[in-house]
Gaussian input, Z-matrix of N, CA and C with variables (Angstrom, degrees):
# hf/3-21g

backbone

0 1
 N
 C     1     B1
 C     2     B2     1     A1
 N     3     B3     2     A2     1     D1
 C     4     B4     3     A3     2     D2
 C     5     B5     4     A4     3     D3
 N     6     B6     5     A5     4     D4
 C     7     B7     6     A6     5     D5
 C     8     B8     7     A7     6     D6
 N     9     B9     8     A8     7     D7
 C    10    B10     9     A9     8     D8
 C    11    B11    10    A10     9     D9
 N    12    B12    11    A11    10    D10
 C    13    B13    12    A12    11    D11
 C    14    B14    13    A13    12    D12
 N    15    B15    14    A14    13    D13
 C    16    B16    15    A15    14    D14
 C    17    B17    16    A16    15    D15
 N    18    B18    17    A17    16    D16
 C    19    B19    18    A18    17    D17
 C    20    B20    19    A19    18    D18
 N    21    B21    20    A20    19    D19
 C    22    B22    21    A21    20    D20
 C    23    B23    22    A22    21    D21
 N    24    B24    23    A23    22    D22
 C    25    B25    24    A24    23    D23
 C    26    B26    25    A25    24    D24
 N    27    B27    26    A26    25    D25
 C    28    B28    27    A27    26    D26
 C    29    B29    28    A28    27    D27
 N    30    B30    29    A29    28    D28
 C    31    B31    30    A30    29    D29
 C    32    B32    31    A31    30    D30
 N    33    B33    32    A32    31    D31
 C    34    B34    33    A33    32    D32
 C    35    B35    34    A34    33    D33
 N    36    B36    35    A35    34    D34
 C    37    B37    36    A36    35    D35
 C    38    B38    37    A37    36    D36
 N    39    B39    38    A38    37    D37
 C    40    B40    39    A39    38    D38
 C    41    B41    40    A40    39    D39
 N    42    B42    41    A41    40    D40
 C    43    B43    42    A42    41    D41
 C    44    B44    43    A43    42    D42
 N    45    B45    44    A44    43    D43
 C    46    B46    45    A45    44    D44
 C    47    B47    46    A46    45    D45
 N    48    B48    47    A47    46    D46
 C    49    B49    48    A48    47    D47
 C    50    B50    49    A49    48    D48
 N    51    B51    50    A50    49    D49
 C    52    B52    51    A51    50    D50
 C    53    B53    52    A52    51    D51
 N    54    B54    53    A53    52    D52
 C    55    B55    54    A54    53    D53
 C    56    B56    55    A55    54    D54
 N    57    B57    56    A56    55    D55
 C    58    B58    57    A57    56    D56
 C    59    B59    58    A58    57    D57
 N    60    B60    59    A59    58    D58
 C    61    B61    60    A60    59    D59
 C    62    B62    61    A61    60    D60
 N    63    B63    62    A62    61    D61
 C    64    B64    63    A63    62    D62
 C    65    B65    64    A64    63    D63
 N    66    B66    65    A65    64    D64
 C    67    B67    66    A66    65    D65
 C    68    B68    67    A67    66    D66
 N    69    B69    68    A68    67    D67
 C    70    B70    69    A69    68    D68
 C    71    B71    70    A70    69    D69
 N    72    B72    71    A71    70    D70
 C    73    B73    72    A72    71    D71
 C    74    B74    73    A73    72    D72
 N    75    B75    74    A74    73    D73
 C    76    B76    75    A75    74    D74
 C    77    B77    76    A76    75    D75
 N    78    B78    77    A77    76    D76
 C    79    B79    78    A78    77    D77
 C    80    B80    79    A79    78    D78
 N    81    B81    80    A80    79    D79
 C    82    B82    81    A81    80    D80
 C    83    B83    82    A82    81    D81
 N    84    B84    83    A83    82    D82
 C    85    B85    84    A84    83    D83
 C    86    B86    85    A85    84    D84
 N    87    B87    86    A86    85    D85
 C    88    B88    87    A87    86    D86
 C    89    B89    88    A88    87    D87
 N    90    B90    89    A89    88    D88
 C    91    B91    90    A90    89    D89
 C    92    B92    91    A91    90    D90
 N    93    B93    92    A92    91    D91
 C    94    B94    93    A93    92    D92
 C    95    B95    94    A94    93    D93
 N    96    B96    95    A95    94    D94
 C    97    B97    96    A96    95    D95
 C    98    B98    97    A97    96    D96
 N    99    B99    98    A98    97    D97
 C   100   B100    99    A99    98    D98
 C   101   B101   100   A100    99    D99
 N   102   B102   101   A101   100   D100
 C   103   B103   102   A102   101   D101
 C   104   B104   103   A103   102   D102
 N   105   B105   104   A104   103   D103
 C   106   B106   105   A105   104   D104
 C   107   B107   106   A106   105   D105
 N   108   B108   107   A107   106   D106
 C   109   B109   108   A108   107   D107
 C   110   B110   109   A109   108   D108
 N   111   B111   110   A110   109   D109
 C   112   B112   111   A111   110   D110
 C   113   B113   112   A112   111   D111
 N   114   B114   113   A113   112   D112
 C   115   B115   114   A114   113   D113
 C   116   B116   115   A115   114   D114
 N   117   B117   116   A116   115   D115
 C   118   B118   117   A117   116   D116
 C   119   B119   118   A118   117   D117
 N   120   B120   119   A119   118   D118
 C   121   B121   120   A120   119   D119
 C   122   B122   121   A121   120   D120
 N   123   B123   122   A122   121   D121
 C   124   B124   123   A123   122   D122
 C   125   B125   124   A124   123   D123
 N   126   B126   125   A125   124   D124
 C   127   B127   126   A126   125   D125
 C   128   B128   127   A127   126   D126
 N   129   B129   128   A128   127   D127
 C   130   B130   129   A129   128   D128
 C   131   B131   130   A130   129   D129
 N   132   B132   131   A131   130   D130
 C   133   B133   132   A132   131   D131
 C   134   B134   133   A133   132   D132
 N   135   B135   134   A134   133   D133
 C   136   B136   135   A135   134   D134
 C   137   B137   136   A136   135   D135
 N   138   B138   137   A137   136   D136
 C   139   B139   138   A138   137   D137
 C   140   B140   139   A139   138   D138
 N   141   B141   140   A140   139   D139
 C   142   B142   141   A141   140   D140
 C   143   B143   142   A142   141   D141
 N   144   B144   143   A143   142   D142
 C   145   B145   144   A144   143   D143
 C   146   B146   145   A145   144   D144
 N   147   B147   146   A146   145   D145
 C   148   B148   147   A147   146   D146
 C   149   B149   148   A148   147   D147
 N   150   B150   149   A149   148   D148
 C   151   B151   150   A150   149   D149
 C   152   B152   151   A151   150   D150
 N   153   B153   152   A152   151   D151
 C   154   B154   153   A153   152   D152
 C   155   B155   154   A154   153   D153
 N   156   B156   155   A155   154   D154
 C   157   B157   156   A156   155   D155
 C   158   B158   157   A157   156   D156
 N   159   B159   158   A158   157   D157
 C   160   B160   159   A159   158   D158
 C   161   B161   160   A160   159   D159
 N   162   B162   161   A161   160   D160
 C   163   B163   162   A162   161   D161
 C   164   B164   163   A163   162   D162
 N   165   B165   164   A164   163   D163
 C   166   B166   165   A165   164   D164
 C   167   B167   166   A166   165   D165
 N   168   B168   167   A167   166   D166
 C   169   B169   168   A168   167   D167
 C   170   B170   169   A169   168   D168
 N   171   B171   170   A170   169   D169
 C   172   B172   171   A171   170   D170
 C   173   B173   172   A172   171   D171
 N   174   B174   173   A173   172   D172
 C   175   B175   174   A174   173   D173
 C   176   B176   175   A175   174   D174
 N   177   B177   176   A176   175   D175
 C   178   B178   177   A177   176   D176
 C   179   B179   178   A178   177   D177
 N   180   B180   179   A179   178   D178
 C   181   B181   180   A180   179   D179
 C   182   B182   181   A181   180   D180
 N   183   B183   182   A182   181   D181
 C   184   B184   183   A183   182   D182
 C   185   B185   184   A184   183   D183
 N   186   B186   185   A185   184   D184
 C   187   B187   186   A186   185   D185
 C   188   B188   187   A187   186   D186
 N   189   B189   188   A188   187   D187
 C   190   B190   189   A189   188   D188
 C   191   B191   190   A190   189   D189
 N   192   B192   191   A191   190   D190
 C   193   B193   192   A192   191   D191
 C   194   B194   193   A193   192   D192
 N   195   B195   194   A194   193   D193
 C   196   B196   195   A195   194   D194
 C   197   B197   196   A196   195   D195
 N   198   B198   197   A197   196   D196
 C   199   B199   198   A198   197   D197
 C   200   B200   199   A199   198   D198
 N   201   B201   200   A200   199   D199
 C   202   B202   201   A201   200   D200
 C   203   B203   202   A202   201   D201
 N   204   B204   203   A203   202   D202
 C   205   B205   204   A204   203   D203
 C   206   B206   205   A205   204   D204
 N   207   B207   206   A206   205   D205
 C   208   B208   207   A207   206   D206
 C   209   B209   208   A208   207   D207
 N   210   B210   209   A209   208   D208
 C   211   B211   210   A210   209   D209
 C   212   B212   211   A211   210   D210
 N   213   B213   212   A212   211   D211
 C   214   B214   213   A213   212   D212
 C   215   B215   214   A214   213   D213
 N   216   B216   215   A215   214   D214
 C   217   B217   216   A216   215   D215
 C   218   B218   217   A217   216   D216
 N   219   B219   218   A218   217   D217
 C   220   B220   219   A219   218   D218
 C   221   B221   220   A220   219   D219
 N   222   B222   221   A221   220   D220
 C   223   B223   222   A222   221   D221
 C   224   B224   223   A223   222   D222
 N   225   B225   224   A224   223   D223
 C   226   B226   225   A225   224   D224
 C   227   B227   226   A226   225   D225
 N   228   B228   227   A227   226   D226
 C   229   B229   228   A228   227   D227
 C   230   B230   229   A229   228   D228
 N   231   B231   230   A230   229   D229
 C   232   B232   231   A231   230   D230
 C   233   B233   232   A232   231   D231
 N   234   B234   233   A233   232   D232
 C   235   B235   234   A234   233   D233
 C   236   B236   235   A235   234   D234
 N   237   B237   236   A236   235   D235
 C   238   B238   237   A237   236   D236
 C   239   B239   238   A238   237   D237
 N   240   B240   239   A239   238   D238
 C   241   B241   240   A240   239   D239
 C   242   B242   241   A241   240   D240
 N   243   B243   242   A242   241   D241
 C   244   B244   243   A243   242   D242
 C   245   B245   244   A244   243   D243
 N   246   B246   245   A245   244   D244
 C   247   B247   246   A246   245   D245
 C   248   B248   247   A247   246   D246
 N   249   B249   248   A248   247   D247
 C   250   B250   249   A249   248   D248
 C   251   B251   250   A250   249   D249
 N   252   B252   251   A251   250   D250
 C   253   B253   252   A252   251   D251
 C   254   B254   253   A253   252   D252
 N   255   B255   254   A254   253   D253
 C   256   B256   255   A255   254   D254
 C   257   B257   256   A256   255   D255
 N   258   B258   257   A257   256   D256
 C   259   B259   258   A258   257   D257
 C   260   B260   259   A259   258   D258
 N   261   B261   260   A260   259   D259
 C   262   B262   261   A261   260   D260
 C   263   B263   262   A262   261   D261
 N   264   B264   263   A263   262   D262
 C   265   B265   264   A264   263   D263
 C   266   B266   265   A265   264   D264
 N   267   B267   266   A266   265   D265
 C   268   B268   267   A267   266   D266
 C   269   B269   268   A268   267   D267
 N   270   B270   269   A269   268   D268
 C   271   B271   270   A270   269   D269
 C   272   B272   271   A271   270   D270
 N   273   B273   272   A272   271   D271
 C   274   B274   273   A273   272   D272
 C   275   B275   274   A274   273   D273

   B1=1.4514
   B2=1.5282
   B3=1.3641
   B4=1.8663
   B5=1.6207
   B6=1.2707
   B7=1.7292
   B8=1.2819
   B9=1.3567
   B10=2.1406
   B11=1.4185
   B12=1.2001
   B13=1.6387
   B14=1.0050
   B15=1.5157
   B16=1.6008
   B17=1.6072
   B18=1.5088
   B19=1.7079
   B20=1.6505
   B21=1.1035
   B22=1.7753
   B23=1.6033
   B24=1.0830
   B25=1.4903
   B26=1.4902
   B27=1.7535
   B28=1.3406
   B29=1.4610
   B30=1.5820
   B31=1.2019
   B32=1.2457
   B33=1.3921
   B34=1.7745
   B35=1.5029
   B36=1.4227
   B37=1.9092
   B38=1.0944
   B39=1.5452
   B40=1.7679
   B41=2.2007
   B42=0.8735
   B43=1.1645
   B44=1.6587
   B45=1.1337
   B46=1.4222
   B47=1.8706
   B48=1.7573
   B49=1.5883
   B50=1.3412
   B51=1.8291
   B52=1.5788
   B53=1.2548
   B54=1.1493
   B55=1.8148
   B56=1.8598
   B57=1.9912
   B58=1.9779
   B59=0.8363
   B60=1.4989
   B61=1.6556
   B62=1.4319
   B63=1.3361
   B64=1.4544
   B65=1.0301
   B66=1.8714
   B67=1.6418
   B68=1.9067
   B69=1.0975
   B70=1.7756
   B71=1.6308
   B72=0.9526
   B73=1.6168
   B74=1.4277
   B75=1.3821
   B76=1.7154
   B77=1.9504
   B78=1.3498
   B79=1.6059
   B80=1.2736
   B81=0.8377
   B82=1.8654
   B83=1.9091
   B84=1.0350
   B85=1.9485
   B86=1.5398
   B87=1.3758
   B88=1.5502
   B89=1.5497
   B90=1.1791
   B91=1.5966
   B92=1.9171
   B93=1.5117
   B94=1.8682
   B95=1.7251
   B96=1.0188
   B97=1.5898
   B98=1.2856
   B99=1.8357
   B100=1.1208
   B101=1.1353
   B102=1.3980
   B103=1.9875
   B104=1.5601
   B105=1.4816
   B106=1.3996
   B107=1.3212
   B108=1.3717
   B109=1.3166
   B110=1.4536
   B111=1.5119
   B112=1.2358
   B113=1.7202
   B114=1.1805
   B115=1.6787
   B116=2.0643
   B117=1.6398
   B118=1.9322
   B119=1.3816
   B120=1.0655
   B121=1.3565
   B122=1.9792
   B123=1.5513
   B124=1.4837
   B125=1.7473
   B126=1.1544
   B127=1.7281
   B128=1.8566
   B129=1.3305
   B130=1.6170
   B131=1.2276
   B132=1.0395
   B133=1.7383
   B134=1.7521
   B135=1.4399
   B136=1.2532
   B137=1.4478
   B138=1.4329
   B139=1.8014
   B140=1.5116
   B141=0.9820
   B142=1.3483
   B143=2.0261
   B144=1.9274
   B145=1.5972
   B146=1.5232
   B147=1.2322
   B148=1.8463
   B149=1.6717
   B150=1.5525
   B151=1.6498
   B152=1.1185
   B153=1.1624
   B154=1.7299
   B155=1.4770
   B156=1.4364
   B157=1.4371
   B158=1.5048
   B159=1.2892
   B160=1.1090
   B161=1.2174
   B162=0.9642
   B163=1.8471
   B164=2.0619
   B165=0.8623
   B166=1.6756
   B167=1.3694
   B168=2.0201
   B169=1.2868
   B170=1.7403
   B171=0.8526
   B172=1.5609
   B173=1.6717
   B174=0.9707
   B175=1.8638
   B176=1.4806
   B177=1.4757
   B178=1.4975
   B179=1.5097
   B180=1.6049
   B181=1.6460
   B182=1.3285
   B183=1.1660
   B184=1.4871
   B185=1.5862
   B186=0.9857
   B187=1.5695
   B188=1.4679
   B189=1.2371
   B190=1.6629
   B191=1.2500
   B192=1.4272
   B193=1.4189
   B194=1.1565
   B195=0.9028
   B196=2.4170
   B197=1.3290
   B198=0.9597
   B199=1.0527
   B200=2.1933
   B201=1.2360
   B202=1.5361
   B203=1.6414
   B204=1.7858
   B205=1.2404
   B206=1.8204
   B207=1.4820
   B208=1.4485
   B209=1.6843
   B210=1.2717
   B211=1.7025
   B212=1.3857
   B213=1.1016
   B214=1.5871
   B215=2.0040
   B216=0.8601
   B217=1.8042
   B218=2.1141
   B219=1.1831
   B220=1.7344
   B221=1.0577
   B222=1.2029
   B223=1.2056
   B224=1.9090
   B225=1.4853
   B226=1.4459
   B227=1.8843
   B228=1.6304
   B229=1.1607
   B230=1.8453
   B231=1.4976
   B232=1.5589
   B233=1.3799
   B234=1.7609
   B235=1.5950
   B236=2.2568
   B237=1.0086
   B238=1.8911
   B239=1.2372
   B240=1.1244
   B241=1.5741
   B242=2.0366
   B243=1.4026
   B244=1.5114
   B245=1.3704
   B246=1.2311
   B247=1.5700
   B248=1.5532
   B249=1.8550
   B250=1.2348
   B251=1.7913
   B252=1.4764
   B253=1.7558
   B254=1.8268
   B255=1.1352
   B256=1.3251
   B257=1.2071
   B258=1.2641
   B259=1.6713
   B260=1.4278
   B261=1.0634
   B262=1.7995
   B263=1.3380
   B264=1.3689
   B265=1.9667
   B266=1.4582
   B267=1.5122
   B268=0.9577
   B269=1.2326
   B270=1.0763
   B271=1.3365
   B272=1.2544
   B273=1.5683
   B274=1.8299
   B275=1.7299
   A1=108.94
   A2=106.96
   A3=118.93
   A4=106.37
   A5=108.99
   A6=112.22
   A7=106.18
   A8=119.32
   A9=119.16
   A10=97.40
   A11=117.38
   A12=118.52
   A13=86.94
   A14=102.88
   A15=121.70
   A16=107.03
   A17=97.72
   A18=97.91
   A19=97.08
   A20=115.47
   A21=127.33
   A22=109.76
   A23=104.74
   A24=118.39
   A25=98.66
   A26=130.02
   A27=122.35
   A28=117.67
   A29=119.00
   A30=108.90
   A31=144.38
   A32=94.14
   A33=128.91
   A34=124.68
   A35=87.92
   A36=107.92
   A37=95.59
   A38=123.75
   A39=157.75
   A40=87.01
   A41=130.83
   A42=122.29
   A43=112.66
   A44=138.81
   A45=147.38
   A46=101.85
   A47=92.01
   A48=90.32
   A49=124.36
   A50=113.02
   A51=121.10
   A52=108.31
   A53=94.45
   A54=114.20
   A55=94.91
   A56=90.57
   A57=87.15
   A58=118.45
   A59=121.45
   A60=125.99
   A61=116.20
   A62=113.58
   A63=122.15
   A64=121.78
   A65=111.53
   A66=122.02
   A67=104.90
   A68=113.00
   A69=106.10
   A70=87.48
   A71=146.39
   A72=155.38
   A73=78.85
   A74=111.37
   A75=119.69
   A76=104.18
   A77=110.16
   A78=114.87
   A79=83.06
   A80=157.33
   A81=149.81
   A82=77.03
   A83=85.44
   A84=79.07
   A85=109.80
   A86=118.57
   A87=133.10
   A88=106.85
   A89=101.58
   A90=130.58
   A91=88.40
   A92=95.80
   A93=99.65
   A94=120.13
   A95=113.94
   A96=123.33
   A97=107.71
   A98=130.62
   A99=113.47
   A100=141.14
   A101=106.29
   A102=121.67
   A103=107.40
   A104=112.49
   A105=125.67
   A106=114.98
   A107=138.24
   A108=144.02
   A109=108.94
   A110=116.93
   A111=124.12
   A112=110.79
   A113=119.36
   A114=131.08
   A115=115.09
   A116=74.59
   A117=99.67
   A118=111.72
   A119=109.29
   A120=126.10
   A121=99.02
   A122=103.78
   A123=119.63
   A124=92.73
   A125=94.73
   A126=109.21
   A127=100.08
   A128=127.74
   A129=120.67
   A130=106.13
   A131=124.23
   A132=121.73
   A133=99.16
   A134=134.23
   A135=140.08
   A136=110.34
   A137=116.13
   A138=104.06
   A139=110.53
   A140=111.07
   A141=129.51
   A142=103.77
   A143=87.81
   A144=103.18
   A145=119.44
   A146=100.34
   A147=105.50
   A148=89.79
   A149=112.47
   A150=123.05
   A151=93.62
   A152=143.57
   A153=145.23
   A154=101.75
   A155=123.14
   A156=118.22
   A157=106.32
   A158=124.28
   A159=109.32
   A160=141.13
   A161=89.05
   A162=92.36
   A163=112.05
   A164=119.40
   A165=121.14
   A166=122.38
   A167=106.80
   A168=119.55
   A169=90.93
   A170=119.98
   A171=126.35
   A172=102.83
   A173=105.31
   A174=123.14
   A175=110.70
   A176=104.27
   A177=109.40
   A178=116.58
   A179=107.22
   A180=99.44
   A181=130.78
   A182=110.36
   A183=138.41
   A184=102.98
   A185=114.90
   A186=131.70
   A187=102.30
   A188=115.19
   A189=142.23
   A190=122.69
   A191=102.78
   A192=129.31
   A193=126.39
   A194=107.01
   A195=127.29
   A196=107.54
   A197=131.26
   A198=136.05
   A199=77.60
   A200=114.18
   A201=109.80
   A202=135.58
   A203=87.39
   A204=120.45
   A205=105.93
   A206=94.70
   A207=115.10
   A208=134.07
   A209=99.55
   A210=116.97
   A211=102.00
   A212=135.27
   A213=134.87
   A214=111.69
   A215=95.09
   A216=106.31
   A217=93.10
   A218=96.57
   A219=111.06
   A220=98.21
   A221=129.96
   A222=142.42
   A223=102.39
   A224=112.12
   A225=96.35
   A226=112.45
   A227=100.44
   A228=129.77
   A229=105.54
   A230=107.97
   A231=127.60
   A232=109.90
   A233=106.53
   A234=103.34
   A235=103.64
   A236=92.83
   A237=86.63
   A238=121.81
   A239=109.89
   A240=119.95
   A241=98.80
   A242=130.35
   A243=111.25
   A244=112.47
   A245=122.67
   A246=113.31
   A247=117.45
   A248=126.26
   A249=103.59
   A250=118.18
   A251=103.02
   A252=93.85
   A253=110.11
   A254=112.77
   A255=78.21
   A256=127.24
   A257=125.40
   A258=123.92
   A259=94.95
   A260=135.58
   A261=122.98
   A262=121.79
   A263=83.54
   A264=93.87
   A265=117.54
   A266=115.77
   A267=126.54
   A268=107.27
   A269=141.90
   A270=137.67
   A271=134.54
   A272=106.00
   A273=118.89
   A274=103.49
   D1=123.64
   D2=176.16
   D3=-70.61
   D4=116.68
   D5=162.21
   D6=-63.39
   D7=135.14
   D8=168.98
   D9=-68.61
   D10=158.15
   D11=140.60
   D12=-156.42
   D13=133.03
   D14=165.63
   D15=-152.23
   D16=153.83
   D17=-168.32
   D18=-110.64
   D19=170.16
   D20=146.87
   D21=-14.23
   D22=-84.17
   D23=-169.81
   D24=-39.11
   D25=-68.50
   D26=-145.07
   D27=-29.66
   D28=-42.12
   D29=-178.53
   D30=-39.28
   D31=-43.28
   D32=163.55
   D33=-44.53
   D34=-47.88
   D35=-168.88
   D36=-70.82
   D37=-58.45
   D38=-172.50
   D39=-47.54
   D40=-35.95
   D41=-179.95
   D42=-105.96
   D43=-29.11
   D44=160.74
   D45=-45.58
   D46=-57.19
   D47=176.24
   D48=-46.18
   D49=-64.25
   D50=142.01
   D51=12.65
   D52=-99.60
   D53=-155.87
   D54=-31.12
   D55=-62.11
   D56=-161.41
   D57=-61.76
   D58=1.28
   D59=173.87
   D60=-92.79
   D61=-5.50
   D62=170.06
   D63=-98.14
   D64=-29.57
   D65=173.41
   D66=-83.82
   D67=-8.12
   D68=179.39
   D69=-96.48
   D70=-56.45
   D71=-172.84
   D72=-29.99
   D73=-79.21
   D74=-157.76
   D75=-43.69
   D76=-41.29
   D77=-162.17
   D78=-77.76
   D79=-37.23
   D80=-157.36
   D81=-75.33
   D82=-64.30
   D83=-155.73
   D84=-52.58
   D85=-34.29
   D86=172.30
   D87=-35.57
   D88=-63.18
   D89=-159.94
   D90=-61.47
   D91=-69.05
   D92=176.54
   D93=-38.86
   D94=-29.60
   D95=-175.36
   D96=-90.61
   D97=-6.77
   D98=-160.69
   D99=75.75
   D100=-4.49
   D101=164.13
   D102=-28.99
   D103=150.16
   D104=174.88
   D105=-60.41
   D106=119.48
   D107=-163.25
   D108=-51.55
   D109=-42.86
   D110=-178.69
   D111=-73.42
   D112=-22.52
   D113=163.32
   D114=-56.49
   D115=-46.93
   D116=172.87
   D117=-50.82
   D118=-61.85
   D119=-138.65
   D120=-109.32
   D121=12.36
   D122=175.60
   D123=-99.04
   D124=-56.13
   D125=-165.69
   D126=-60.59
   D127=-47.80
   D128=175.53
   D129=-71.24
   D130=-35.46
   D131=172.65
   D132=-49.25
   D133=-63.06
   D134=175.28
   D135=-59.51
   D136=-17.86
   D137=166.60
   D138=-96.22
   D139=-30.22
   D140=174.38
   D141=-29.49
   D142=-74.36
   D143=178.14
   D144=-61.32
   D145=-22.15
   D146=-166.09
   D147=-59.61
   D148=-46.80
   D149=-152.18
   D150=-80.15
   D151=-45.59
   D152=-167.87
   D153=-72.85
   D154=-35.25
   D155=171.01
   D156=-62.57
   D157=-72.33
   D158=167.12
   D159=-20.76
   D160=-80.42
   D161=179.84
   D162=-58.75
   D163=-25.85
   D164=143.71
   D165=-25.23
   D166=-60.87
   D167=-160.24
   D168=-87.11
   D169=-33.69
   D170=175.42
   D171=-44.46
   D172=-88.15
   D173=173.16
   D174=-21.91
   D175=-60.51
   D176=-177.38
   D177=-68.10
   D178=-33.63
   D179=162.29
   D180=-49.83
   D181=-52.73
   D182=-171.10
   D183=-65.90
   D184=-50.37
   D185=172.62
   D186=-39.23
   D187=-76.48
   D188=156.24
   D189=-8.03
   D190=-65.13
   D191=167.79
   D192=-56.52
   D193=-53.39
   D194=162.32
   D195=-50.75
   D196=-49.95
   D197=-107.87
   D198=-125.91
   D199=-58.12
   D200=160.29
   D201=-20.81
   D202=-57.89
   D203=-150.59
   D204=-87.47
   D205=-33.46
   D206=153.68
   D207=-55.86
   D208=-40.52
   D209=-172.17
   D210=-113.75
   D211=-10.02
   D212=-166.95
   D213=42.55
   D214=-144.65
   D215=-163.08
   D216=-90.73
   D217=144.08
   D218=-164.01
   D219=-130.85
   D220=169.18
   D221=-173.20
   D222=-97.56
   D223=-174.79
   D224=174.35
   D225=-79.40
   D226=-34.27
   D227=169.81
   D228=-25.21
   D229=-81.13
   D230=-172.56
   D231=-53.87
   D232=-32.61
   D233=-160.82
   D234=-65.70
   D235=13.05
   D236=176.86
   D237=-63.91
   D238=-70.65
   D239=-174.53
   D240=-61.21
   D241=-47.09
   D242=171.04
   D243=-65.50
   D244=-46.75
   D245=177.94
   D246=-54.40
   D247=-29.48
   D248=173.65
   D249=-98.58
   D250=5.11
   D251=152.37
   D252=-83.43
   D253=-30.97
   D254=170.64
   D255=-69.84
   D256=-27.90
   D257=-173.41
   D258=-73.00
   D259=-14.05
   D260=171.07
   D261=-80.29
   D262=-28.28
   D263=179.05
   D264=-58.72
   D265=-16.11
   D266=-170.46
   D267=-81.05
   D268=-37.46
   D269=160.84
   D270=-42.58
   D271=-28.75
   D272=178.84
   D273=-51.44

């Protein structure tokens, strides 16, 4: 039996994914028609980022999520030092 885990965000990601699965669909067919390589190779560059965003917002959820569940509820005081790893995480 599979445990779920899913956060807030997935929905989001779950549709970002969407999209790049609709914008690579299109480049398969691009590529099939003979589209200009540089037209090609514009459109995977844009699936390329769609997926790396994702999976970014993925990480940083999860990060988020751990990272809660680990420290429990903080004051506004404590939240410093977790609030500025998350703003670094953002950089990964």
């Amino acid at each position: 039996m599979t445990q779920t885990h899913t956060h807030a965000s997935h929905p989001a990601i779950i549709k970002r994914l969407r999209r790049a699965s609709g914008h690579f669909s299109s480049t398969i067919e691009m590529l099939a028609q003979g589209r200009e390589c540089g037209d090609v190779a514009q459109q995977l560059q844009a699936v390329e980022k769609a997926i790396q965003h994702a999976k970014k917002a993925l990480i940083q959820s999860h990060l988020d999520h751990c990272l809660e569940d680990l420290v429990g509820p903080l004051g506004v005081s404590q939240r410093h030092s977790l609030d500025e790893f998350r703003e670094i995480t953002r950089y990964l």
